[in-house]
N, C-alpha and C positions, 0 to 999 in steps of 0.2 A: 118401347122395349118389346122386343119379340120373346114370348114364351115358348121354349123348350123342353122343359121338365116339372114335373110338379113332383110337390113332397107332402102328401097325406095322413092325415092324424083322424083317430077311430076313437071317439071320446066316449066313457060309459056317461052314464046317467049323474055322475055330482061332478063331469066335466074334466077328469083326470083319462090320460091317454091310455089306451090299451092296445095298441097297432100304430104302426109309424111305417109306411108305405113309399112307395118310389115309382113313376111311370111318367112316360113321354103325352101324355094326356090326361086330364082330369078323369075321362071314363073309368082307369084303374082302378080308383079310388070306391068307386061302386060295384065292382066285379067282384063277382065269389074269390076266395081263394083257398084254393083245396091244399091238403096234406098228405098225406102218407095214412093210410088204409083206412081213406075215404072220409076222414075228419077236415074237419074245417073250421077256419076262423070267423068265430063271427061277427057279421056284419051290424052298424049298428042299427035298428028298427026306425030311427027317424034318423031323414037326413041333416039335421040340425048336429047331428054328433057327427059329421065329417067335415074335418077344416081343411083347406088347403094354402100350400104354399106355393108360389110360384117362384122359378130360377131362370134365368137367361141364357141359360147351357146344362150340355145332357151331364159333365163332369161336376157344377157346381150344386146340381141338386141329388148326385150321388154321393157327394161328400156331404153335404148337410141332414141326408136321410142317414149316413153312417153316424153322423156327429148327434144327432137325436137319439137314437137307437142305443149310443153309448153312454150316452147322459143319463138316460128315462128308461135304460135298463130293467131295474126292479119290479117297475109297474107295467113290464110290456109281458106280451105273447110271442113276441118276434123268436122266431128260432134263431133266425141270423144275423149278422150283424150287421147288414144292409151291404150296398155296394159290390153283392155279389151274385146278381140275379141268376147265373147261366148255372152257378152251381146249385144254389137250391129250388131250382126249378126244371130238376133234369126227371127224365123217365116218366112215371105213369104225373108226377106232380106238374108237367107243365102241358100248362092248356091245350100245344097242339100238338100232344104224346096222340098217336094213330093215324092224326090226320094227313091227308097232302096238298099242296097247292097246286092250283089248278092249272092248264097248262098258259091261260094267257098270263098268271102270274110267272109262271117259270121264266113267259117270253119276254115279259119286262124285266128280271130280273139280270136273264142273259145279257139284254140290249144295254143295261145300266152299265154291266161289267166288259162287256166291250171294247176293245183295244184300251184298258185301263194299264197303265203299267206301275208298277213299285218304283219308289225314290230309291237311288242308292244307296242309299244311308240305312235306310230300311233291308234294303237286301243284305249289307256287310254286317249288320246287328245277327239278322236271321244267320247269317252264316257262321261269324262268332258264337253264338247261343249252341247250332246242328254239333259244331265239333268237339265243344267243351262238357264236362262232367254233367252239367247239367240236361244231356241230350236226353230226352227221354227211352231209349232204345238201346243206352249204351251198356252194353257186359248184357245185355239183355240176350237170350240163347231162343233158337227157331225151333218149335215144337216140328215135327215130324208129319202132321197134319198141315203146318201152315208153309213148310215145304213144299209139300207134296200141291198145294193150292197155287202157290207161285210157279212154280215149275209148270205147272196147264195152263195158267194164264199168258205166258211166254212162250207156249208151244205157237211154232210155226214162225215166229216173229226172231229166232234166230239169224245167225250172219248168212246173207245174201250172196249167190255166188259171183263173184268176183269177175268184171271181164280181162281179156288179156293187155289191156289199158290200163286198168285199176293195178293186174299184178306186177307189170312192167317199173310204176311209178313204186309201189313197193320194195321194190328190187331195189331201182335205183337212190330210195331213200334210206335203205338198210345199207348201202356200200361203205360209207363213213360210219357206221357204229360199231364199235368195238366189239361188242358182244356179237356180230352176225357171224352167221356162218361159215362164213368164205373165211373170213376174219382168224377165226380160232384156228381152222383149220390150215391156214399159210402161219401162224403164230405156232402151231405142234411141230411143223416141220424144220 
């Protein structure tokens, strides 16, 4: 069995849980963890008070660190409820709040992502999800600043002029529409 995930326990001294943890690596398990204005949990003094679990997948040991957390509640420190690392590890709280990667990491990064493409299924979800109530963005109104931001960024990148090719083909694909111009104007008379 290939290990994936580990689910860590931060035992006090008569052996009852006080941190129930979650990381792709047993390392987590001994890593500071910071809070919010510069408080921390803490670690236990000997490592005999950190047990670990191991899961065979990154889903089954975020579900078993949630399913701990919910159980062992009372006796925990845990702020969260597990299974939600991106949200309470956001801003000055997660480890690599200031820092950047470097750029051969950038370039491996890039190289991974690579002519990857999206399954379809995935894109008709995404696009289901963009259009309905739940869009994030929706009824949501453009501050006057963030106009004025978009509008520079689009500066110059407007429509291209047009050769007598391009307008030709126009022409000729407006003659069938109703609404063109020729159109209305033989329809007034």
């Amino acid at each position: 069995m290939s290990i994936m995930s580990v689910v860590y326990f931060w035992l006090r001294e008569n052996q009852t849980p006080y941190y129930v943890g979650y990381g792709s690596y047993k390392t987590r398990a001994y890593a500071a963890h910071p809070r919010k204005k510069g408080n921390f949990v803490p670690k236990p003094k000997d490592t005999k008070n950190i047990h670990l679990k191991y899961y065979p997948t990154k889903w089954r040991g975020l579900i078993r660190e949630w399913e701990f957390i919910n159980f062992l509640k009372p006796m925990l420190c845990n702020i969260a409820s597990g299974a939600n690392t991106g949200n309470s590890m956001s801003g000055e709280l997660n480890p690599f709040y200031g820092k950047t990667h470097s750029p051969e990491i950038l370039e491996q990064i890039r190289s991974k992502n690579k002519g990857r493409k999206m399954d379809e299924d995935f894109k008709q979800k995404r696009k289901e999800y963009m259009l309905g109530d739940k869009n994030p963005t929706r009824g949501r109104k453009r501050t006057e600043e963030e106009k004025k931001l978009m509008s520079e960024k689009r500066r110059g990148k407007g429509a291209q002029p047009k050769t007598e090719e391009h307008k030709q083909k126009i022409r000729e694909a407006l003659m069938g529409n109703k609404n063109s111009i020729k159109n209305r104007v033989e329809g007034d008379l």
